[in-house]
C-alpha positions in Angstrom: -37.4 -274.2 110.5 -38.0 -277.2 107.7 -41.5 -276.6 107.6 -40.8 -272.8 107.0 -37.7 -272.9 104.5 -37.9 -275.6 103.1 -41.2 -274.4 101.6 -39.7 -271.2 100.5 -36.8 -273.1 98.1 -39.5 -274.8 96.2 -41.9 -271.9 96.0 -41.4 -270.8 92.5 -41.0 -274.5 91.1 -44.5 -275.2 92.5 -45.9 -271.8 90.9 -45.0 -272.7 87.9 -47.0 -275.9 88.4 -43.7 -278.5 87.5 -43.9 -280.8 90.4 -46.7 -281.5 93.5 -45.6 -280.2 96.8 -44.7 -283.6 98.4 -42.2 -284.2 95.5 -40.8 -280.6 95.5 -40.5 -281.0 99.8 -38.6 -283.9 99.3 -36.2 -283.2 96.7 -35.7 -279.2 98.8 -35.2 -281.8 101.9 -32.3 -283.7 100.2 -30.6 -280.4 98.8 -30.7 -278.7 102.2 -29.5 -281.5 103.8 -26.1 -281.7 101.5 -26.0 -277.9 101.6 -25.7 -278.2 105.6 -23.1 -280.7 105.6 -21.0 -279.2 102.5 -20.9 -275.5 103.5 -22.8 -274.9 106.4 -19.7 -274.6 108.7 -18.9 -270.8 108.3 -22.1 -269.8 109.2 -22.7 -272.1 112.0 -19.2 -270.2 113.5 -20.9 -266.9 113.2 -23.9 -268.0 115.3 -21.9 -269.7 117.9 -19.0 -268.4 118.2 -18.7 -264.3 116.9 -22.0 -262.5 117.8 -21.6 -263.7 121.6 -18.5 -265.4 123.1 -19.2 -269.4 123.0 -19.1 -269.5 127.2 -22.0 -267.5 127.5 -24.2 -269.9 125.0 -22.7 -273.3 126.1 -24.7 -272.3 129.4 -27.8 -274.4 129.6 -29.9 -271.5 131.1 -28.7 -269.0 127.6 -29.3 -272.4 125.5 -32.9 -272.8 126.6 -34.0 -269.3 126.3 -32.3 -269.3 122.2 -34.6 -272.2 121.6 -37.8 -271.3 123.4 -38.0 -267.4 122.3 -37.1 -268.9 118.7 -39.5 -271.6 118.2 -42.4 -269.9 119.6 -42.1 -267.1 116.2 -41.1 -269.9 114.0 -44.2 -272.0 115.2 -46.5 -268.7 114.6 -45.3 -268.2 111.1 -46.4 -272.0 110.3 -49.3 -271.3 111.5 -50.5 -268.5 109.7 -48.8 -269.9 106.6 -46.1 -266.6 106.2 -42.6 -267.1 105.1 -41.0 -265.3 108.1 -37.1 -264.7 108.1 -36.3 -267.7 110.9 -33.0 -266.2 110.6 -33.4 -262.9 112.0 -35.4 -264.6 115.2 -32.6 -267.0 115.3 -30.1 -264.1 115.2 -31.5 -261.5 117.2 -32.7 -264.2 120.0 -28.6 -264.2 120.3 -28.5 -260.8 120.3 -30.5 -260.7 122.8 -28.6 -262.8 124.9 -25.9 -260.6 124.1 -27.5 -257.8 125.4 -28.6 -259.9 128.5 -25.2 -260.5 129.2 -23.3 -257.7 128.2 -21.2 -259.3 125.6 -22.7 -258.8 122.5 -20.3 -258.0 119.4 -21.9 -255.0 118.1 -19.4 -254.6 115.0 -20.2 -257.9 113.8 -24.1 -257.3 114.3 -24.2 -254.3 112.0 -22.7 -255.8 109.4 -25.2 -258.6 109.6 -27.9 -256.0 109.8 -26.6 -254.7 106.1 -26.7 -258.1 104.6 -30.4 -258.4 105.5 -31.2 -255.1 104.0 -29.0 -255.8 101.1 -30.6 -259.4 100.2 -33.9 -258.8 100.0 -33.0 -255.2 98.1 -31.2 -256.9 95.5 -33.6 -259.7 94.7 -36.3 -257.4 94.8 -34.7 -255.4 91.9 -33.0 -258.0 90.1 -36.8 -259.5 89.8 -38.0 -256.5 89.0 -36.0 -255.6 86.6 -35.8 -259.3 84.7 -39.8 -258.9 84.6 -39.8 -255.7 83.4 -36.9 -255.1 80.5 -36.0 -259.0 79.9 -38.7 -261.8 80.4 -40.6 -261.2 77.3 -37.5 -260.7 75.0 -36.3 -264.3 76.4 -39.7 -265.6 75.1 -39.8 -264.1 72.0 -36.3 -265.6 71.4 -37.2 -269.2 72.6 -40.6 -269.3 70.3 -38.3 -269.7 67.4 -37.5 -273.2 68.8 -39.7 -276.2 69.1 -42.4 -275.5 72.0 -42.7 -279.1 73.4 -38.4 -278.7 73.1 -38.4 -275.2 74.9 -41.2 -276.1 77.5 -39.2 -279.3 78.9 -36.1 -277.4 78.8 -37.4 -274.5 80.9 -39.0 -277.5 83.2 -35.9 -279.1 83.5 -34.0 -276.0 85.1 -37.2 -274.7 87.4 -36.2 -278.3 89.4 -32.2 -277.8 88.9 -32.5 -274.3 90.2 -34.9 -274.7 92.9 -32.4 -277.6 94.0 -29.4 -275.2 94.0 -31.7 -272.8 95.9 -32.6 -275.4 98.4 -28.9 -276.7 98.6 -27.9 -272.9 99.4 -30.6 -272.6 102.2 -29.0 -275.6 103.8 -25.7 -274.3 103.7 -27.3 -270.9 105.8 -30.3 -271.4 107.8 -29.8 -275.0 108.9 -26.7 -274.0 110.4 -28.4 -271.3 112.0 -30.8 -273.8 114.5 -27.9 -275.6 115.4 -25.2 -273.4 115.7 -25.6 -273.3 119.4 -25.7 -277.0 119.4 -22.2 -277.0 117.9 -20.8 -274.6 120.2 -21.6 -276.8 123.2 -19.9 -279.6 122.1 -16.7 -277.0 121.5 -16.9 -277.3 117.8 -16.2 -281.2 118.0 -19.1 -283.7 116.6 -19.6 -281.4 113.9 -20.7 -283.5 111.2 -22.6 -285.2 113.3 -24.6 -282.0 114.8 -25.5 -280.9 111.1 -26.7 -284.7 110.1 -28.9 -285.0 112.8 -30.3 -281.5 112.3 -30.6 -282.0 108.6 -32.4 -284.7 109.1 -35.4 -283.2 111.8 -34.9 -280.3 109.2 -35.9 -282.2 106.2 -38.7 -284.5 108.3 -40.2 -280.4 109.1 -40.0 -279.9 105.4 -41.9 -282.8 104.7 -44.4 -282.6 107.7 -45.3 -278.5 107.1 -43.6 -277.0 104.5 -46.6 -277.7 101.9 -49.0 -274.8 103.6 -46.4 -272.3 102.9 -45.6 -273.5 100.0 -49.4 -273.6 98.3 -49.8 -269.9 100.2 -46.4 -268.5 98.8 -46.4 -269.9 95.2 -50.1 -268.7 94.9 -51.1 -265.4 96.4 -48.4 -263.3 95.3 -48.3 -263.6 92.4 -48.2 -267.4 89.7 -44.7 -267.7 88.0 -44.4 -269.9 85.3 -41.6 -271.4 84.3 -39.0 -268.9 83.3 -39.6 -266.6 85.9 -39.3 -269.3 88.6 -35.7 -271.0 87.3 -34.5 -267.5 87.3 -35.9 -266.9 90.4 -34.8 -269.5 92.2 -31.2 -269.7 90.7 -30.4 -265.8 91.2 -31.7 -266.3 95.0 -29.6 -269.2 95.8 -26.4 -267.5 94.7 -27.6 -265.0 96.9 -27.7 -267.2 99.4 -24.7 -269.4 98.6 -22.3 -266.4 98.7 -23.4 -265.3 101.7 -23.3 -268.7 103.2 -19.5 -269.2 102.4 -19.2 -265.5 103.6 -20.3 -266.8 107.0 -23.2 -263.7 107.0 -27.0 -265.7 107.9 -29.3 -264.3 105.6 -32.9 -265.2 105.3 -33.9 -267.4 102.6 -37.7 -266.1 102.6 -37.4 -262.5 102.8 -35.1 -263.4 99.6 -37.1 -265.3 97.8 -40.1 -263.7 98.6 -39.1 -260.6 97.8 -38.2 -261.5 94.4 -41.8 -262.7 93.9 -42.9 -258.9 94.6 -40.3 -257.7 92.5 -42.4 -259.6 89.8 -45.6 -258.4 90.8 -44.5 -255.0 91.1 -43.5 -255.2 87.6 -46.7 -257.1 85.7 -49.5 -255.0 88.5 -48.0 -252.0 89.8 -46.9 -251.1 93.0 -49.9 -249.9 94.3 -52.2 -252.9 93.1 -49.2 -255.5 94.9 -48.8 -253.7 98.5 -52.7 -253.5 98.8 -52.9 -257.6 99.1 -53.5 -258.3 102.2 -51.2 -261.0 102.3 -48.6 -258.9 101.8 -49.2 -256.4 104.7 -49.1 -259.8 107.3 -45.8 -260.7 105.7 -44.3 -257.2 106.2 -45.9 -257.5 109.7 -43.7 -260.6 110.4 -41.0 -259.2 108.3 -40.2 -255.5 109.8 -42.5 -255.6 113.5 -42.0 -259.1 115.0 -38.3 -259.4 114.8 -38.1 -256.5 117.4 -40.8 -257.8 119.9 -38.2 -261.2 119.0 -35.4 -258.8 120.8 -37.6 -258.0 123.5 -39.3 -261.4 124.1 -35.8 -263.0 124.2 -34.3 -260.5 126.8 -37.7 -261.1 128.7 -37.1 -264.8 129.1 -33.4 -264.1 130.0 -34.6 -261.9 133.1 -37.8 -264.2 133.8 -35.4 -267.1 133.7 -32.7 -265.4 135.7 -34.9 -264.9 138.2 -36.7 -268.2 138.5 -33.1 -270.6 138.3 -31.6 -267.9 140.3 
């Protein structure tokens, strides 16, 4: 999940061409982590404690399926360098659990299920719509000031706001891989769960996160540097609310999104949902999630049957 999100945060900074990836990893990597620790609680409760009741995930057999059916998606999306939504495989590998065992909350599901329609719907348009009625009357204002002044200005807040970004992914989707982790220790240790999880989280930022990174911030669409602080600070308040909220939201349907928002607005629809790259992250975005559902109930009856 490093290697995936925390490419995501920094995408727009490395668009806009402010920092190399290593640098931009490791500063995402330090955010996330303090995000985790900070504000990472509420969520981590939601995964191990409200979608299905603690007792059934503290079992080793439940814990081992969550982490096998997730991983195997996670470690597909690295692979073909697409900024999949970890969270939903996360969440709906518990769901399927819950459906497994019979005691999935359904009410709390749903309204989960609104909150991934409504992030990526909302930075989508908000991109959109900056792109298309605001950017250029921003630059006309700023090239009344000093260029070199307004140029390492606008650099200055890409990095700030691709840190807040980061920090808000930390407070959601680390939680999310070791929610479950928590749970089994019955909520005590928890500092301790989300340090050591920050820190295999940032090493997978460092280690991966630079092919998704190069593929994100390059073939949808090049941001420069006002498009990518806005970006990345409109997305992590996104994220940050929904964090505190206790809702796990995915940072790279988010984020993403908003970078078709801005190609929609400079190319047309048409010319953006033709790339190709864009059809494998819908692929990954709306089609895998369900096989998720159904490879996760799959390994519950497989295992059930092998452990007895």
């Amino acid at each position: 999940m490093g290697g995936e999100n925390g490419s995501t945060t920094m995408a727009p900074s490395y668009s806009a061409g402010v920092l190399n990836p290593r640098k931009l990893t490791i500063l995402s990597g330090i955010a996330i982590m303090a995000g985790a620790i900070l504000v990472g609680k509420n969520v981590v409760l939601t995964l191990g404690k409200k979608l299905v009741p603690p007792d059934i995930l503290r079992q080793d057999f439940y814990t081992l399926c969550y982490y096998l059916n997730s991983s195997i998606y996670i470690a597909l999306a690295v692979f073909f360098k697409v900024p999949i939504a970890t969270t939903h495989m996360v969440t709906l590998t518990v769901v399927s659990i819950g459906l497994y065992s019979g005691e999935l909350n359904y009410q709390r599901f749903f309204y989960i299920l609104k909150w991934w329609i409504f992030t990526p719907f909302v930075s989508f348009l908000s991109a959109y719509l900056f792109e298309k009625y605001l950017y250029f009357r921003v630059i006309d204002f700023s090239s009344r000031f000093d260029v070199n002044k307004v140029k390492n200005a606008f650099r200055f807040f890409v990095v700030l706001s691709g840190i807040y970004f980061a920090f808000s992914a930390g407070a959601n989707n680390l939680a999310n891989s070791m929610g479950i982790v928590s749970v089994r220790f019955n909520g005590n240790f928890y500092d301790l769960v989300l340090i050591v999880g920050s820190v295999f989280f940032g090493f997978g930022s460092f280690a991966f996160s630079p092919r998704i990174l190069k593929a994100v911030g390059e073939r949808i669409f090049k941001l420069g540097l006002l498009r990518a602080s806005v970006l990345q600070f409109m997305d992590g308040t996104i994220t940050l609310i929904a964090s505190i909220l206790g809702i796990p939201v995915s940072i790279n349907e988010t984020i993403t999104s908003g970078f078709i928002g801005v190609s929609c607005a400079r190319d047309g629809f048409k010319r953006t949902f033709s790339k190709k790259y864009i059809i494998m992250i819908f692929f990954f975005w709306f089609v895998i999630p369900w096989i998720a559902i159904a490879s996760g109930y799959l390994i519950c009856v497989l295992g059930s049957f092998i452990f007895g």
